[in-house]
C-alpha positions as CSV (number, residue, x, y, z in Angstrom):
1,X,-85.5,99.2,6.5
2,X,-82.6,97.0,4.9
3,X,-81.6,100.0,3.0
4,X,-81.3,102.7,5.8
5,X,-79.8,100.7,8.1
6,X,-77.5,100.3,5.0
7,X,-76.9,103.7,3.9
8,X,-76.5,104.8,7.6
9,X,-73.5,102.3,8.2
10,X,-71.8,103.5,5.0
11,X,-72.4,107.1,6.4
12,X,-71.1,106.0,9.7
13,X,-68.2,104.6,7.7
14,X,-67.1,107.0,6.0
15,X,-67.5,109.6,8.7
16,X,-64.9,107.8,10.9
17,X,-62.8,106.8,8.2
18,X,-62.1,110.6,7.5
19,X,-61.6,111.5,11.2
20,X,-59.1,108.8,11.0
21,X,-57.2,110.3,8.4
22,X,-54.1,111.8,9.0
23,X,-53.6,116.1,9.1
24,X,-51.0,117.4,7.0
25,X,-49.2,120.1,8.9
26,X,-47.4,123.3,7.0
27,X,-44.2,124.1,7.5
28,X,-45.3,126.6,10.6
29,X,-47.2,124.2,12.7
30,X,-44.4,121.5,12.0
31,X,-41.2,124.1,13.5
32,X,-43.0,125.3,16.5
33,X,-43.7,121.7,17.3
34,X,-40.2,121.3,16.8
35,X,-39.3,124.0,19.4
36,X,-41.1,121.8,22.1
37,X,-38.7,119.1,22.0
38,X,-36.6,119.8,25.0
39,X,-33.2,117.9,24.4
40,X,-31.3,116.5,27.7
41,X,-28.1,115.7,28.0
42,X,-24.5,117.2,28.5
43,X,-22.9,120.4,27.9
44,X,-19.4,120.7,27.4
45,X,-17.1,123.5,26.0
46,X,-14.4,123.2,22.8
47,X,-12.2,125.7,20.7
48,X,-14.2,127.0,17.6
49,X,-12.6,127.7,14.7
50,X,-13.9,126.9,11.0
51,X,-17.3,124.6,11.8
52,X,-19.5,121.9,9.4
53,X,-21.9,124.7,8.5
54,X,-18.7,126.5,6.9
55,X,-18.2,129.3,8.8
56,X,-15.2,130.4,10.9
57,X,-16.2,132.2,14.1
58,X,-14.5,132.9,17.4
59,X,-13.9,131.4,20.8
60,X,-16.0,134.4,22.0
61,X,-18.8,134.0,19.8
62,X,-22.1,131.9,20.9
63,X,-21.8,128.8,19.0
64,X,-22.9,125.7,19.6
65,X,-21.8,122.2,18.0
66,X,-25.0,119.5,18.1
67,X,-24.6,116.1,18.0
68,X,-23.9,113.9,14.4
69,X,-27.3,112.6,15.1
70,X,-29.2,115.3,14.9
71,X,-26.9,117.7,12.3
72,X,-27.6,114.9,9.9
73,X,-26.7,116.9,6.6
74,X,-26.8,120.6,8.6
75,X,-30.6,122.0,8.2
76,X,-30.1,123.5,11.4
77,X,-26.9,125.1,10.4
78,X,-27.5,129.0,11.8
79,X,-30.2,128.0,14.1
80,X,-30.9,129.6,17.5
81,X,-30.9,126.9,20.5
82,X,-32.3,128.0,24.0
83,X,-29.3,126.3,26.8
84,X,-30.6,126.3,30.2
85,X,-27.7,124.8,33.0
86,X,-30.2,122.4,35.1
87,X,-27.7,122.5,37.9
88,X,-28.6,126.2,38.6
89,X,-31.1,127.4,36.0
90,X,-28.9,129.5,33.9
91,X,-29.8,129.7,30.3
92,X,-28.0,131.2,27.5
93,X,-28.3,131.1,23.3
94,X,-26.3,129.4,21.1
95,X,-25.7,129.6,16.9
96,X,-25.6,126.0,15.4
97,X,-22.5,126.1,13.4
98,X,-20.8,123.0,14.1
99,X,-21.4,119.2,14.8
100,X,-20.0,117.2,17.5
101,X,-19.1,113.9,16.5
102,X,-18.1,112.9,19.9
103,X,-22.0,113.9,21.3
104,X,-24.3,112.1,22.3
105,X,-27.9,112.7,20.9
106,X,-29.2,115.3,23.6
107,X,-26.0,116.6,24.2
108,X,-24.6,119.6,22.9
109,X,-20.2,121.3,22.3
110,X,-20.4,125.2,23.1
111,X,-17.7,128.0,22.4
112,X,-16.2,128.8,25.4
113,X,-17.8,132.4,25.8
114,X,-21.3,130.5,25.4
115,X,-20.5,127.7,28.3
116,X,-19.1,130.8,30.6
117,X,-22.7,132.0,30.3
118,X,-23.9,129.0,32.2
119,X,-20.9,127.8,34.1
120,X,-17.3,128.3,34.3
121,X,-14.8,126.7,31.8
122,X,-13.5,124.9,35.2
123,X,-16.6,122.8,35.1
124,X,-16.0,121.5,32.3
125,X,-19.2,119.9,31.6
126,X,-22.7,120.3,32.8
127,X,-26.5,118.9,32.3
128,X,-28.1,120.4,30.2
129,X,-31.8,120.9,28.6
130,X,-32.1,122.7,25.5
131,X,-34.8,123.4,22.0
132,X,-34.0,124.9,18.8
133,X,-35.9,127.8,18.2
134,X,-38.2,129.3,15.3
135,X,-35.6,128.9,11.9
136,X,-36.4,132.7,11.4
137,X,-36.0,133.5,15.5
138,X,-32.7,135.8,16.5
139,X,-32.0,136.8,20.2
């Protein structure tokens, strides 16, 4: 009796010890969990020109400087971001090709043709809620 009640503990044992154990998650599962994490914060507008990412684009392109916080050493350097205005539900894409040191964390510098997309230039800044999409993803 000593010995079952033995053996099924250790059983028992191991059996929660392994649902315990961490999941590793591939690269997939890990950037579409990434896309959930809706950012708040404040939109704003600047003059683009020659960005972090080392690219030179135009005020009329859709590009979007993130915050230092976030563009740590520029892995998200070409990727999409999904802008939606919360003040009247417009939404618009943006290119990450810049960082914004002046940024707060959820807060996010657009190109003035991007920020006319959700507001006028007149506004100057807006609030803002916004994900990066898929690393592969492209309006």
């Amino acid at each position: 009796m000593y010995r079952l009640t033995t053996i099924l503990i250790t059983l028992c044992t191991i059996f929660f010890t392994v649902l315990a154990a961490p999941l590793r998650l591939d690269r997939t599962t890990t950037e579409s969990l990434e896309k959930r994490i809706t950012h708040s914060g404040e939109g704003t507008w600047f003059e683009v020109g020659t960005g972090a990412c080392g690219y030179t684009d135009t005020d009329s392109d859709p590009i979007v400087a993130i915050s230092a916080e976030i563009y740590d050493s520029g892995g998200n350097c070409n990727q999409w971001i999904h802008i939606t205005n919360t003040d009247n539900g417009q939404s618009a894409y943006g290119k990450t090709r810049d960082e914004c040191e002046s940024c707060g964390s959820g807060s996010l510098d657009m190109s003035p043709g991007l920020f006319e997309e959700l507001s006028t230039l007149d506004t100057g800044e807006i609030p803002i809620s916004w994900h990066f999409m898929s690393k592969d993803w492209s309006p």
